[in-house]
VOGU-3710 file (C-alpha; in Angstrom, 3 decimals, decimal comma):
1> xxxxxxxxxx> 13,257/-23,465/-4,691  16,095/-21,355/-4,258  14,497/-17,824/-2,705  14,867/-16,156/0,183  11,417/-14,595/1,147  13,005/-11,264/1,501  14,129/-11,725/-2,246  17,822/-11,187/-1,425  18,906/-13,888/-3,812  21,948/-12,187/-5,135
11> xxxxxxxxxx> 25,362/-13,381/-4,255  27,880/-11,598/-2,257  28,665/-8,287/-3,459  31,873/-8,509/-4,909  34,580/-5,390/-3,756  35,343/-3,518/-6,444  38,174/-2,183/-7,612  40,118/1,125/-5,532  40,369/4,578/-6,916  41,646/7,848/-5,271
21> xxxxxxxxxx> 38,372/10,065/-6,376  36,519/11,268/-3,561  33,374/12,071/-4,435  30,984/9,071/-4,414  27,924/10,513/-5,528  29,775/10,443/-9,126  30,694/7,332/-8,535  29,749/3,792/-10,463  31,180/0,081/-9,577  34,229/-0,429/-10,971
31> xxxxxxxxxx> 35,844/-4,161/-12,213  35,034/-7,014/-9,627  37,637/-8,727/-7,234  37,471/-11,166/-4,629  35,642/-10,532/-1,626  37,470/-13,350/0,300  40,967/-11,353/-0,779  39,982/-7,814/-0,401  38,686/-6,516/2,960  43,049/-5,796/3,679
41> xxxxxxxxxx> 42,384/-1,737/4,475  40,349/1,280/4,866  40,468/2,152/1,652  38,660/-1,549/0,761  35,493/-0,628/2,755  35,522/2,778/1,268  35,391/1,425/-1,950  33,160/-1,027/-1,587  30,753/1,875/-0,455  30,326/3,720/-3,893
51> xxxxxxxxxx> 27,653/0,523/-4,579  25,529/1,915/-2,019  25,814/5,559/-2,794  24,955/4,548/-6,839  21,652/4,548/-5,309  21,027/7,662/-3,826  19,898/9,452/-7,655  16,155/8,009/-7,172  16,377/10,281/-3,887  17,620/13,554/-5,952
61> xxxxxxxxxx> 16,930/14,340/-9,770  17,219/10,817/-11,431  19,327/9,665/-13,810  18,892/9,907/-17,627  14,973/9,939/-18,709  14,348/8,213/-14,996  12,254/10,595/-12,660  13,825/10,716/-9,001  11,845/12,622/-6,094  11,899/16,136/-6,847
71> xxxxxxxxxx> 8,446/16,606/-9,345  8,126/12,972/-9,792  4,882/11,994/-7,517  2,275/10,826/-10,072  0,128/10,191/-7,027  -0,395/13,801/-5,282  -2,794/16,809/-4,581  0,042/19,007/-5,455  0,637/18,632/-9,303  -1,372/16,374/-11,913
81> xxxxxxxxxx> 0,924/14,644/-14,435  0,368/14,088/-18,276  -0,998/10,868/-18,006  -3,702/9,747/-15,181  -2,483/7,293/-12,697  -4,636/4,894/-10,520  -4,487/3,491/-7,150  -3,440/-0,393/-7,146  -5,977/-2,125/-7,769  -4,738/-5,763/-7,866
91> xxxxxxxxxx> -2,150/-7,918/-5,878  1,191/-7,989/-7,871  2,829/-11,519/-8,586  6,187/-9,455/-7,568  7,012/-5,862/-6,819  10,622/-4,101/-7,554  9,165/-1,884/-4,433  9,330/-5,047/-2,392  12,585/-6,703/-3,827  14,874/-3,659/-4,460
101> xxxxxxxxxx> 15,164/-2,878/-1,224  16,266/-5,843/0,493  19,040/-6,132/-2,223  19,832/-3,132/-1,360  19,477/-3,805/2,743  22,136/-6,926/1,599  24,809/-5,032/0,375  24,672/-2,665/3,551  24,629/-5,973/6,178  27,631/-7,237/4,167
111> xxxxxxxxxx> 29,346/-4,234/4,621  28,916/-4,382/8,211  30,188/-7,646/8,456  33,107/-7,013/6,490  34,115/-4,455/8,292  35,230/-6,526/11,290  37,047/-8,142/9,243  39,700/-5,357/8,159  42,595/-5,430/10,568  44,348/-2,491/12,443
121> xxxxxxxxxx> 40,710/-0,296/12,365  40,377/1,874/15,119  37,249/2,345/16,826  36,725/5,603/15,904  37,770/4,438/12,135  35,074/1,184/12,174  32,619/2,905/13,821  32,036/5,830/10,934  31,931/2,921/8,000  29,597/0,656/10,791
131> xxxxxxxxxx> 27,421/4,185/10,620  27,741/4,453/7,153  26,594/1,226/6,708  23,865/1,251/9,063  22,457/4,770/7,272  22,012/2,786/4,114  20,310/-0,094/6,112  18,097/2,174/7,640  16,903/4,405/4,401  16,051/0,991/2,740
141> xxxxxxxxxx> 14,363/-0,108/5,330  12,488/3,004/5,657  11,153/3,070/2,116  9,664/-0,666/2,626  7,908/0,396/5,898  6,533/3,253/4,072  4,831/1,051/1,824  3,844/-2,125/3,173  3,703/-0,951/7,016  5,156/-4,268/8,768
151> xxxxxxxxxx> 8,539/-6,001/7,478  10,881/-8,518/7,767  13,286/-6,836/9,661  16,943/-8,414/8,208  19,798/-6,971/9,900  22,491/-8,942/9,189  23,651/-10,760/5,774  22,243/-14,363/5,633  24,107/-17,229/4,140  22,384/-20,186/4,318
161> xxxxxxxxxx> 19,431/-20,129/2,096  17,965/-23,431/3,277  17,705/-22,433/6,823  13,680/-23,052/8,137  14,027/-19,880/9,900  15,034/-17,902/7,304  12,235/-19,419/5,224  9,246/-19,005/7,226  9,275/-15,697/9,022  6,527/-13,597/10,009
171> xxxxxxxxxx> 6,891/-9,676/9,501  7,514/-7,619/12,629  5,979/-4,464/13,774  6,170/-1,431/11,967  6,630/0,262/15,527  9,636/-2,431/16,251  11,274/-1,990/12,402  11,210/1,848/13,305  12,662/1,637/16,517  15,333/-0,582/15,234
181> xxxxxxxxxx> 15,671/2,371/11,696  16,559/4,700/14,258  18,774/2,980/16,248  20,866/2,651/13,261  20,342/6,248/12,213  21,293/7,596/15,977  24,264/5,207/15,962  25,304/7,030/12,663  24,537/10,131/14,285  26,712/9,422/16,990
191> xxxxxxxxxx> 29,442/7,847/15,225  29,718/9,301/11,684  32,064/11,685/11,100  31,685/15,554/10,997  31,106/16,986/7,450  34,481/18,703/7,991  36,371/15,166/8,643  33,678/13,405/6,283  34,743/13,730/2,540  32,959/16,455/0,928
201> xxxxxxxxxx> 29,179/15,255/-0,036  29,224/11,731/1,899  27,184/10,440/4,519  27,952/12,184/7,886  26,405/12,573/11,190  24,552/15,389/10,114  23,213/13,638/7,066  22,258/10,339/9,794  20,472/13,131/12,058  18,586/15,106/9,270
211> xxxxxxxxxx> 17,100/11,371/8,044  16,442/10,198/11,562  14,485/13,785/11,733  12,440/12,018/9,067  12,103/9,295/10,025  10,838/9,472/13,433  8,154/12,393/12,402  6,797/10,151/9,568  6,475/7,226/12,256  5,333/9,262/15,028
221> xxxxxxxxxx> 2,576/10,901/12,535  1,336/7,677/11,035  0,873/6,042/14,817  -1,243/8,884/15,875  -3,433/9,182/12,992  -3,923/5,939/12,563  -4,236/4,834/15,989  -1,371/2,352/15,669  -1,887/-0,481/18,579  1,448/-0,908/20,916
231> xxxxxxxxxx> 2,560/2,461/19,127  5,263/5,316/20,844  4,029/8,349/18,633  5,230/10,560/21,354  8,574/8,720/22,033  9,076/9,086/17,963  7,922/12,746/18,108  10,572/13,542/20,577  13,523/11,395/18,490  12,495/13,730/15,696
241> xxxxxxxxxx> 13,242/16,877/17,290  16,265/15,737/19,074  17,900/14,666/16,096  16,285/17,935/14,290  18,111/19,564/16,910  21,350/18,056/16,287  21,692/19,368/12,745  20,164/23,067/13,831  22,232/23,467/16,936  25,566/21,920/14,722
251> xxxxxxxxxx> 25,960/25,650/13,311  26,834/24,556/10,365  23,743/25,639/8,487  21,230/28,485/7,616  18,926/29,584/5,547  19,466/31,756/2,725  17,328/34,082/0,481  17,581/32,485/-3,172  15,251/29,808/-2,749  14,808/28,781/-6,452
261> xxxxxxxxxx> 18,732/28,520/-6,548  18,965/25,340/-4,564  17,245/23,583/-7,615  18,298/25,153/-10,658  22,181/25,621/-9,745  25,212/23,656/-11,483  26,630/23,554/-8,674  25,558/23,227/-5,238  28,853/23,791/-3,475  29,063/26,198/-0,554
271> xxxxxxxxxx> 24,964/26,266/-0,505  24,470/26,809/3,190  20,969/24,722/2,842  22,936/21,145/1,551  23,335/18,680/3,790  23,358/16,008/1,232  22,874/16,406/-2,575  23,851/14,633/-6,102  26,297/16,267/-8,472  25,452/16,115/-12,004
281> xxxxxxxxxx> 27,786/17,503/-15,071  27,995/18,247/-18,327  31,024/19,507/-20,570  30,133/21,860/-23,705  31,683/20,398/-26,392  29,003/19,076/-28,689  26,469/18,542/-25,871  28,230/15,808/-24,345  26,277/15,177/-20,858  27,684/12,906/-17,838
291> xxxxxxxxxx> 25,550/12,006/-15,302  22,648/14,193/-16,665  18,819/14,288/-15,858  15,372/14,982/-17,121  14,047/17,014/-13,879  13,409/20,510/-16,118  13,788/18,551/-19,056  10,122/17,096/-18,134  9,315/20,634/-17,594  9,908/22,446/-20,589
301> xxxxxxxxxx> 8,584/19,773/-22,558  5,844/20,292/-25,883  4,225/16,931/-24,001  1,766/18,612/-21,279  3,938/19,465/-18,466  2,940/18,372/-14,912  1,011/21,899/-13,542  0,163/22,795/-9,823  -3,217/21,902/-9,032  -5,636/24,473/-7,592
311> xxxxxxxxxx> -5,131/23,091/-4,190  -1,660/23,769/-4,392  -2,025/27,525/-5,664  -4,342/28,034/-2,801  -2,388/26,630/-0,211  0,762/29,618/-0,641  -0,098/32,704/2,212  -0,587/35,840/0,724  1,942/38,742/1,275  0,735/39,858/4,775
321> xxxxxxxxxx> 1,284/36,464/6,273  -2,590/35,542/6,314  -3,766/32,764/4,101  -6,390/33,064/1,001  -9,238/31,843/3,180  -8,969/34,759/4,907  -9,087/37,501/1,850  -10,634/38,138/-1,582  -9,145/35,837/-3,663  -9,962/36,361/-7,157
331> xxxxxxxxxx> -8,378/33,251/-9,197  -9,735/34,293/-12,593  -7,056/37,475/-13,195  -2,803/37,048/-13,197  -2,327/39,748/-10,348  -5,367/37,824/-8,430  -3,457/34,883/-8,242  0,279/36,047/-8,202  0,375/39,581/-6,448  0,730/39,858/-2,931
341> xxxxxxxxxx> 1,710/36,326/-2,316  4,534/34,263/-0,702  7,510/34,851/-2,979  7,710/30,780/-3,311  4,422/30,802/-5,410  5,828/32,750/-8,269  9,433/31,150/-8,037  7,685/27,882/-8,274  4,715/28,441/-10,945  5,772/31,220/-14,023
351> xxxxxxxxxx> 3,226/34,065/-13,251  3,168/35,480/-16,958  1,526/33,180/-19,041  -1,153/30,262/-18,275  0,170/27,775/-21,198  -2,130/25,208/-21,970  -3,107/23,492/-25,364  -3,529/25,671/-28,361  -1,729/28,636/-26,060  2,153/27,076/-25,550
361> xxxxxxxxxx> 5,059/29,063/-24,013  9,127/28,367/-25,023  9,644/25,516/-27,281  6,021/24,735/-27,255  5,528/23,981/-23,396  2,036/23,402/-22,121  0,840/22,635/-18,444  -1,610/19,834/-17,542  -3,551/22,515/-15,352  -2,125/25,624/-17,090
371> xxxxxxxxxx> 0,342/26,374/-14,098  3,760/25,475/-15,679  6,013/24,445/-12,782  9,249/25,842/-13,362  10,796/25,745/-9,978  13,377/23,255/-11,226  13,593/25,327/-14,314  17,262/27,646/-15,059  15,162/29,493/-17,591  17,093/33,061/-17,182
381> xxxxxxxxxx> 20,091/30,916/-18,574  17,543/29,325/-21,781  20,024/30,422/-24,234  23,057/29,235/-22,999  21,633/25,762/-22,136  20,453/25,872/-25,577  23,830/26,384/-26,789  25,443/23,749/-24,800  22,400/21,151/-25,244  21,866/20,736/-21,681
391> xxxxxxxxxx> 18,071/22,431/-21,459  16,098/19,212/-22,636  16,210/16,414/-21,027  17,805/13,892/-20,399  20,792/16,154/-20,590  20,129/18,606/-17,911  23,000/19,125/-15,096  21,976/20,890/-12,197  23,070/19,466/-9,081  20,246/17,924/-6,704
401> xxxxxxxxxx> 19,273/18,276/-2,788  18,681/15,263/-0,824  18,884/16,089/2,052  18,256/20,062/3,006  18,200/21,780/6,049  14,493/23,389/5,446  13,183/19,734/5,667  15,167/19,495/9,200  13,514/22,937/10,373  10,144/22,040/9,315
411> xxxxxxxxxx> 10,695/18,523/10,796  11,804/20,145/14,212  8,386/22,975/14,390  5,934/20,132/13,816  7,059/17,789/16,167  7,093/20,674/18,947  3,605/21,386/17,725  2,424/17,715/17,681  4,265/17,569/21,640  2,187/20,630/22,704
421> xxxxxxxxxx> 5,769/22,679/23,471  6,112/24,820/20,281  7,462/28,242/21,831  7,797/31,382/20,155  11,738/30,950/20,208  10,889/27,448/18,512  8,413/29,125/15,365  11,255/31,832/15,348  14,289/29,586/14,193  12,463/27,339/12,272
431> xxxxxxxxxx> 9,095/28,015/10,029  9,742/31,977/10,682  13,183/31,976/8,628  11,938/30,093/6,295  8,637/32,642/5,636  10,992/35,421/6,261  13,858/34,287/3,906  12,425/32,130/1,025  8,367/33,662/1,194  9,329/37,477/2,007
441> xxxxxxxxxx> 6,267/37,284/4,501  6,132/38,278/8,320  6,944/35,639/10,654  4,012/33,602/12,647  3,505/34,324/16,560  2,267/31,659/18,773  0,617/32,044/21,921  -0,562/28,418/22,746  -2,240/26,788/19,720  -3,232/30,220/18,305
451> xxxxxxxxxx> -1,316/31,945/15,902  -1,274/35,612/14,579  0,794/37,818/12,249  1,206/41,168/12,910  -1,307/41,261/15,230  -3,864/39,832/13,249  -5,169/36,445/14,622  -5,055/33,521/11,829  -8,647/31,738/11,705  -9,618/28,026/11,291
461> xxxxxxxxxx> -9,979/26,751/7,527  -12,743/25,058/7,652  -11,385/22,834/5,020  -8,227/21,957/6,588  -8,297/18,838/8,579  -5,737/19,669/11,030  -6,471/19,884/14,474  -5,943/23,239/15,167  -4,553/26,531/13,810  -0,584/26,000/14,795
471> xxxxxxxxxx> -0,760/22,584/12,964  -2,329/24,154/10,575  0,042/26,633/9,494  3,052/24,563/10,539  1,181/22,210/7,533  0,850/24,647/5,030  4,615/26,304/5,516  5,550/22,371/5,103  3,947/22,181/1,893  5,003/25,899/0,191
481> xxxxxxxxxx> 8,590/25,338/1,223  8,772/21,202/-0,331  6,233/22,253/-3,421  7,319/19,132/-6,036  9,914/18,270/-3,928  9,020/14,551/-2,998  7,125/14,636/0,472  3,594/15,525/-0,108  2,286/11,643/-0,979  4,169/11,066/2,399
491> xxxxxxxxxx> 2,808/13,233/4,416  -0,996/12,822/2,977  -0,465/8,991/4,397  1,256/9,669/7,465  -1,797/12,184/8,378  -4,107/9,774/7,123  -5,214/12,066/4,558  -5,141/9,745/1,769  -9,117/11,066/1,046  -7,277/14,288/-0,772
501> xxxxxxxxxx> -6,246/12,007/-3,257  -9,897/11,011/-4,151  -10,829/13,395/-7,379  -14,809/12,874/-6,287  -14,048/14,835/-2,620  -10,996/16,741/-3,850  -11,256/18,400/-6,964  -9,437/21,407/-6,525  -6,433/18,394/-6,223  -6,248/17,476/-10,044
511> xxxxxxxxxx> -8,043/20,619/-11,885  -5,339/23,665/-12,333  -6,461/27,360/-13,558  -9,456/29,465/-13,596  -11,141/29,082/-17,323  -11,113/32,552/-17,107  -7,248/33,311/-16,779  -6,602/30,705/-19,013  -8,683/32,510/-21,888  -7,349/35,909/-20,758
521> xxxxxxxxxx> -3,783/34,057/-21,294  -4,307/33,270/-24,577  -5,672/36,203/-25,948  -2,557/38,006/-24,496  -1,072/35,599/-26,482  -3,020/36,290/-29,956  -5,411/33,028/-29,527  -8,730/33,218/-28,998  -11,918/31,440/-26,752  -12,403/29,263/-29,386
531> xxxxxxxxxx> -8,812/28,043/-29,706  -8,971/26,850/-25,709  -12,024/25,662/-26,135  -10,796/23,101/-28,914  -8,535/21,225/-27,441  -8,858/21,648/-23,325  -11,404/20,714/-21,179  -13,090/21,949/-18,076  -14,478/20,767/-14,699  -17,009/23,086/-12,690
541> xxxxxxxxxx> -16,112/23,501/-9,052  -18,726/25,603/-7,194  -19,687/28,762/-9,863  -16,379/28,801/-11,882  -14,373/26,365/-14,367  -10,974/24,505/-14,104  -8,734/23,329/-16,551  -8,537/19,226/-16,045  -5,996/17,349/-18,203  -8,962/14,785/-17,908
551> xxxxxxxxxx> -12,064/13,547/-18,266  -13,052/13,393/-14,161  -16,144/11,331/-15,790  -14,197/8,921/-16,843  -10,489/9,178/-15,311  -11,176/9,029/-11,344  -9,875/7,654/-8,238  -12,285/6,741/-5,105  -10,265/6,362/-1,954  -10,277/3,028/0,663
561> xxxxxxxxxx> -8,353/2,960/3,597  -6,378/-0,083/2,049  -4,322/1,669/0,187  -2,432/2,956/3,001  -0,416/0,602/2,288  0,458/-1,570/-0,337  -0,179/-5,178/-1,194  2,635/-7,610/-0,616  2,624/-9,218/-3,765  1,574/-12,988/-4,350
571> xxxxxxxxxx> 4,522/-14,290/-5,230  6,133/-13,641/-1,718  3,519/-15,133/0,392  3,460/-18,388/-1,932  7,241/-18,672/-0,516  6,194/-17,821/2,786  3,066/-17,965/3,749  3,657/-16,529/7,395  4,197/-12,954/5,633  0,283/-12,584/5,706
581> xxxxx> -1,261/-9,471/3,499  -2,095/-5,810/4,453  -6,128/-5,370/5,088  -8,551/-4,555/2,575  -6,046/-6,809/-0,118
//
């Protein structure tokens, strides 16, 4: 049989055909050439590397009616979506998660070899497309270790199909496969250009050092918690806030104060936060979209929108800096929940209405929990998106981060945490703007592993499993700043969490609103008890009922440790047995 075990069993990828636009995030594959006739110039290699940006929309918005990261977890504590989603259960035959990515890993190793291939390059010339190249490799990469732990680890394009080796290998380490992601990254780093010699919105060194930020706390977390054997947590933690570092001390970012304008903008030029991010656009005559998504266009949908969970409400400080578990918190009134809290709360989650079946907001929008996210939502511009038919999906064109520099800053304070060195100086230029500028609440001071505000010492939560109070305020600025933003399912693994996801232990992760705001909602709203009562259901937590888009009875999840990871699917191991499966599958 004619497979490669790393299901790579494409041919070469053929050059395409040149063009003089710059901007490859807009970019898709043009007509096919040779590839034996067309690796004459620079401008060959830079072509040939709008097949690897094409990818990058699963990392931003999407594309069309596809979900990309930003509000698309189904599997998180954070939000519940409209339809209940399980852990795997079974071992797949096959897996796109599995495949996808070494096709994709393929076209960046053929790039690489390609490039040695172009004459006259100079160093400085090969070595930004070699980074390029090797930034791809390493995000693919990335996203396999994520889910099945230990790879194959393919760095280099392989030709003969038939080879024994290439047939029968064994996965390596997930420790080794890191080590070897970040070398690529900090080569990139290195060798990339700067975004001023970079064209505008490509890969650059800062882009390779705001990933390898990423990459190296995600590593360096799951080792620790999860007591990785052979592991170099601490040598990962450190990576991370060097190459943190990198992008902060690069001047070339800051933070500003209109945080719900890096998601709902049409254009994210000049945004001081952007490192990396995908342009979408739309023209007005009759609604005719290009490159368009569904990001709000899910949210301002009759079909239940997906709606912060409890959890997540409670997790946003109040207005003095202190979190809820240290007031009155009174969830069952409007100004209980949204006055006097971080200013991210109520530009993530509309504060004025709890819409839920039977009570429905614009266009008919309900909430699976009654909290309609519209963080991603332009809605002071409703009525001209209405008029140019770009406010439902799959027509909506707001450009998308991918990478930001809050990520980087929030990357850089935990990894000082997690090293036992987070200084004052360090909280100050990191988490601190970020509370300051996006939360409007008073910055965090540390003294050791305690932290106070305003001179007010911060207690333990009892609930919160991190291991002491730095971590755990480092964790909960992590989570207010990246609400629906794509990291939460990541970070729940990497801190072995993956319990939170279990609706018997974690309630307050699925349920949304207090049955008592939601009724007091919709008789604002002319409806009455009996109109909520009809057609929504409740779960009791403690004294006091939450809406649930489902029956907990019969719609639950029970967490096992196996699911870590995922299975590799059947169909691989029958080609080569050596692979061996995750435990528990």
């Amino acid at each position: 049989m004619k497979k490669k075990i790393f299901a790579i069993l494409s041919g070469v990828f053929a050059i395409v055909a040149l063009s003089g636009c710059n901007d490859y995030l807009d970019k898709v594959p043009l007509d096919s050439n040779s590839d034996a006739t067309n690796w004459k110039n620079e401008a060959a290699i830079k072509t040939y590397s709008w097949n690897l940006y094409g990818d990058l929309s699963g990392f931003s918005y999407g594309s069309g009616w596809t979900r990309g990261q930003y509000h698309g977890e189904s599997m998180t504590d954070d939000y519940t979506a409209d339809s209940f989603s399980q852990f795997t259960q079974n071992v797949p035959s096959s897996s796109g998660s599995w495949n996808n990515p070494y096709e994709y890993i393929r076209k960046a190793n053929i790039m690489l070899a390609r490039i040695d291939k172009v004459p006259n390059l100079t160093d400085e010339v090969a070595n930004h497309w070699r980074g390029v190249a090797r930034f791809f490799r390493a995000l693919w990469a990335f996203e396999l270790v994520k889910t099945y732990g230990d790879i194959v680890w393919v760095d280099a394009e392989i030709e003969d199909i038939n080879n024994a080796e290439t047939l029968s290998r064994a996965r390596d380490s997930r420790v080794d496969v890191v080590t070897n992601i970040l070398a690529d990254l900090e080569f990139a780093a290195a060798n990339c250009y700067a975004p001023g010699k970079a064209e505008d919105n490509t890969v650059n060194n800062m882009v390779a050092a705001a990933f390898g930020s990423r990459v190296a706390l995600y590593e360096a977390a799951w080792e620790k918690y999860h007591n990785t054997a052979n592991g170099k947590s601490s040598e990962f933690y450190g990576k991370a806030k060097t190459l943190a570092n990198q992008v902060m001390s690069s001047g070339l970012y800051s933070i500003n104060t209109t945080y719900k304008q890096n998601y709902t903008s049409q254009t994210l030029n000049g945004n001081s936060e952007m490192i990396l991010f995908k342009r979408y656009s739309s023209n007005s005559n009759g609604g005719s979209v290009t490159l368009a998504h569904s990001t709000y266009g899910w949210s301002d949908s009759s079909t239940p929108t997906w709606g912060l969970t409890k959890s997540a409400i409670e997790n946003y400080a109040c207005s003095d800096g202190l979190p809820i578990h240290m007031k009155a918190y009174d969830d069952a009134t409007f100004d209980g929940v949204f006055e006097n809290r971080d200013a991210r709360l109520t530009a993530t989650v509309y504060k004025e209405i709890v819409p839920v079946t039977n009570n429905p907001f614009i266009e008919g929008i309900v909430s699976t929990t009654g909290y309609w996210t519209y963080k991603f939502v332009p809605l002071d511009e409703y009525a001209a998106r209405i008029a140019n038919s770009t406010w439902n999906g799959p027509n909506n064109d707001t450009d998308g981060p991918i990478f930001a520099y809050p990520e980087v800053l929030l990357n850089y304070a935990e990894a000082c945490a997690e090293l036992g060195s987070c200084t004052q100086a360090d909280l100050d230029k990191t988490v601190n703007l970020l509370r300051e500028n996006h939360g409007n609440i008073p910055a965090l001071t540390v003294a050791g592993s305690a932290v106070s505000v305003n001179g007010t010492t911060i207690t333990k939560d009892a609930n919160d499993p991190a291991a002491n109070v730095l971590l755990q305020e480092i964790r909960r600025e992590r989570r207010s700043e990246l609400m629906a933003d794509g990291f939460r399912h990541a970070d729940l693994m990497r801190w072995a969490l993956g319990n939170l996801l279990d609706t018997n232990t974690n309630p307050a992760g699925i349920v949304g609103a207090n049955k008592e705001l939601v009724i007091a909602s919709a008789i604002a709203e002319g409806k009455t008890e009996a109109d909520i009562d009809a057609k929504n259901s409740f779960v009791t937590i403690g004294s006091k009922q939450y809406k649930s888009m489902y029956d907990l009875g019969q719609n639950k999840r029970t967490w096992n440790d196996k699911y870590y990871l995922e299975p590799i699917p059947s169909g691989q191991i029958t080609l080569d047995e050596n692979l061996g499966q995750n435990p528990g599958w």
